[in-house]
KEDREN-974106 format. One record per residue (C-alpha): residue number from 1; x, y, z; residue in three letters. Coordinates in steps of 0.05 Angstrom, whole numbers. Layout:
N
 seq      x      y      z type
 NUM      X      Y      Z  ala
...
//
This chain:
181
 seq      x      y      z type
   1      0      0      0  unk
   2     32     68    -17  unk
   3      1    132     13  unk
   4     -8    190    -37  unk
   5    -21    266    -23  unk
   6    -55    319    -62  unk
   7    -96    390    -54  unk
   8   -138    441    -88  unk
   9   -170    394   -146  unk
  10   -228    436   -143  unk
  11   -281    394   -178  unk
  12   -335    433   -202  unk
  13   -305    500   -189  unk
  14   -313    546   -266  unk
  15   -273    592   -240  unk
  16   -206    549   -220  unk
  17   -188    554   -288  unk
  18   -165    631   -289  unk
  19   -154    644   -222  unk
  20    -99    585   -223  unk
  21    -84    599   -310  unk
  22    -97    522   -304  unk
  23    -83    492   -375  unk
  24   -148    476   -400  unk
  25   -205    492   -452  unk
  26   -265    464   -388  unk
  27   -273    454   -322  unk
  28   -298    384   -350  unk
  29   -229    377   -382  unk
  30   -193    391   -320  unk
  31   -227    340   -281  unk
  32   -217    280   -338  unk
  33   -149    293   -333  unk
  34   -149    299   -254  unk
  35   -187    233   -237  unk
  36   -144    196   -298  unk
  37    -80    219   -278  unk
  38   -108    200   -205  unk
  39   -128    128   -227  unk
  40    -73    119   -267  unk
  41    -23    125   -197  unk
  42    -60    106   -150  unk
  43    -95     37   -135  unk
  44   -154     13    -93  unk
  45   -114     -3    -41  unk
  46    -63     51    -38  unk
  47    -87    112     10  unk
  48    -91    186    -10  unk
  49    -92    248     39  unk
  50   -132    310      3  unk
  51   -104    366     43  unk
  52   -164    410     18  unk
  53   -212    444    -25  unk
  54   -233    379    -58  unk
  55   -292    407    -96  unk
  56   -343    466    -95  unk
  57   -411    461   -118  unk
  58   -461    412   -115  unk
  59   -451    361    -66  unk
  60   -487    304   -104  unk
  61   -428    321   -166  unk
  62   -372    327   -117  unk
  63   -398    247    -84  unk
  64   -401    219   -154  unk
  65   -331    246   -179  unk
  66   -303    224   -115  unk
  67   -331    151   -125  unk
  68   -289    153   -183  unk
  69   -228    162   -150  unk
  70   -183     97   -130  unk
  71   -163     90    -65  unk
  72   -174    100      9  unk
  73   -189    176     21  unk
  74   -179    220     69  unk
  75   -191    287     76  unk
  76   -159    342    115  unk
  77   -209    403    109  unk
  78   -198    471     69  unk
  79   -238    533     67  unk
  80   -275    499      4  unk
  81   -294    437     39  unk
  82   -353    456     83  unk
  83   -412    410     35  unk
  84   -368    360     21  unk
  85   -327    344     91  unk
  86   -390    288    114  unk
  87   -391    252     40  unk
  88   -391    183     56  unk
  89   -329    159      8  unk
  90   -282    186     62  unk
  91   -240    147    102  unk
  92   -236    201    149  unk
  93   -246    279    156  unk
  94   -217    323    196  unk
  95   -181    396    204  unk
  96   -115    376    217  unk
  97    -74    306    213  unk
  98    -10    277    237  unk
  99      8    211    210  unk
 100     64    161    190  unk
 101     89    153    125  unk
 102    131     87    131  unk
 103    189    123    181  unk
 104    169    190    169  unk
 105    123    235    215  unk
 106     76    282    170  unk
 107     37    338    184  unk
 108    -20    355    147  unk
 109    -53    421    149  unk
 110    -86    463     85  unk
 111    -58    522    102  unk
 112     25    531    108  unk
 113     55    534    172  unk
 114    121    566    183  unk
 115    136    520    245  unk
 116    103    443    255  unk
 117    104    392    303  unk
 118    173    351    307  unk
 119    202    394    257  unk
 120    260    392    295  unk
 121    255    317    287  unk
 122    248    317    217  unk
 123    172    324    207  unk
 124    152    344    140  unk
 125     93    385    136  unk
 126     44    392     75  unk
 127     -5    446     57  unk
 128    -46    465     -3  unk
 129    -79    530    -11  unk
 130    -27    565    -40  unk
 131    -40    544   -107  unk
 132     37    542   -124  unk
 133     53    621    -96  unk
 134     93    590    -35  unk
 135    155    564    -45  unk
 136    181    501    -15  unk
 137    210    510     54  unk
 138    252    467    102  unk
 139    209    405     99  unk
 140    147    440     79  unk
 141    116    438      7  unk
 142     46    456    -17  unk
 143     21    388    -48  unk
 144    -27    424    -92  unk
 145    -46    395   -151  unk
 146    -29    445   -206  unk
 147     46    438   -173  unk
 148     51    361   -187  unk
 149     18    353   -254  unk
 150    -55    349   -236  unk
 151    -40    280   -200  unk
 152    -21    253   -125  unk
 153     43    248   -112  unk
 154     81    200    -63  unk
 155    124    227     -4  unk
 156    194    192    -40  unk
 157    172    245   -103  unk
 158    170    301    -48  unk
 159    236    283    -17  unk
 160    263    282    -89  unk
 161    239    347   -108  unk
 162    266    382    -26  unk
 163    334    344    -46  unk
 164    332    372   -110  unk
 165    326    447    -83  unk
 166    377    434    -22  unk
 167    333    441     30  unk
 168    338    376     54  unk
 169    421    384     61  unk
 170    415    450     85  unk
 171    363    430    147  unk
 172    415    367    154  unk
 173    472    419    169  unk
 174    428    461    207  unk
 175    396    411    258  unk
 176    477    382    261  unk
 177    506    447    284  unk
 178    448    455    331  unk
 179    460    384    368  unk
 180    533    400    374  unk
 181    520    463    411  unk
//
C-alpha cells in the first residue's frame, strides 16, 4: 500500500481555471485529466490524503466524482470543503492530521505553517492552498495539484523534489550544528 497526497483539485469549481491559469479549454477537461492521472497512480488499495478544497458546488457532483477516485481517502479540510467534509467515500475527515508515512512523521494542514510539530525531528509538513505562490520550505511543500501535474504524488517524489532544491542538506547541516551546541 503506498500513501499519496494531493490539494486544491477543485471539482466543479468554473472559476479554478483563471484564477490558477490552469491549462485547460473546461472545467470538465480539468477534471478527466485529474481523476485519470489519479487512477492511473493510485490503486484501490493505496491511500490518499486531500489536504483541501476537494470540490465546490453541488454536493451530489462532488460524491459521484469522488466515487471515481481509487483508493482509500482522506480528507484534511480547506476553506472549500464545508458540503463535502461528511460525504460518505471518506475514510476520514478532519481539520488537521499527523500521520506516518513508513518512518516519516507528516503533518498535514491546508494552510502553510512556518513551524510544525517535530520539525526539529524531521517532520515534513504539507499544505495546499497556495495554489503554487509559496515556495518550498525546510520540509514543507504545498502538495497542490497544479504543482505536481494534476495527480497525487508519493512522499519519496516530495523528498526528491526538497533534495533537488537543497533544502533537505541544508536543514541536515542546520539541525547538526544545533546538536553539537
Amino acid at each position: 500500500m503506498t500513501i499519496y497526497y494531493t490539494s486544491d483539485t477543485h471539482f466543479r469549481h468554473h472559476g479554478i481555471l483563471e484564477k490558477d491559469s490552469r491549462p485547460f479549454a473546461s472545467i470538465e477537461e480539468m477534471e478527466s485529466r485529474i481523476i485519470s492521472n489519479w487512477n492511473r497512480h493510485v490503486r484501490p488499495r493505496d491511500t490518499v490524503w486531500v489536504v483541501g478544497d476537494f470540490a465546490l458546488g453541488n454536493v451530489k457532483d462532488a460524491a459521484e466524482i469522488l466515487e471515481r477516485l481509487n483508493g482509500r481517502k482522506h480528507l484534511v479540510a480547506g476553506n472549500h470543503d464545508d458540503k463535502v467534509r461528511k460525504l460518505p467515500g471518506w475514510e476520514s475527515s478532519q481539520d488537521y492530521a499527523e500521520i506516518h508515512d513508513g518512518q516519516d512523521f507528516v503533518v498535514l494542514h491546508h494552510y502553510a505553517q512556518r513551524t510544525w510539530r517535530d520539525l526539529q525531528r524531521g517532520a515534513f509538513h504539507l499544505f495546499g492552498h497556495s495554489h503554487g505562490w509559496l515556495a518550498p520550505q525546510c520540509r514543507s511543500i504545498d502538495v497542490g495539484t497544479m504543482c505536481w501535474g494534476y495527480r497525487p504524488v508519493t512522499l519519496a517524489e516530495i523528498k526528491k523534489r526538497l533534495d533537488g532544491l537543497g533544502l533537505l542538506e541544508r536543514e541536515a547541516k542546520v539541525q547538526a550544528s544545533l546538536s553539537s551546541t
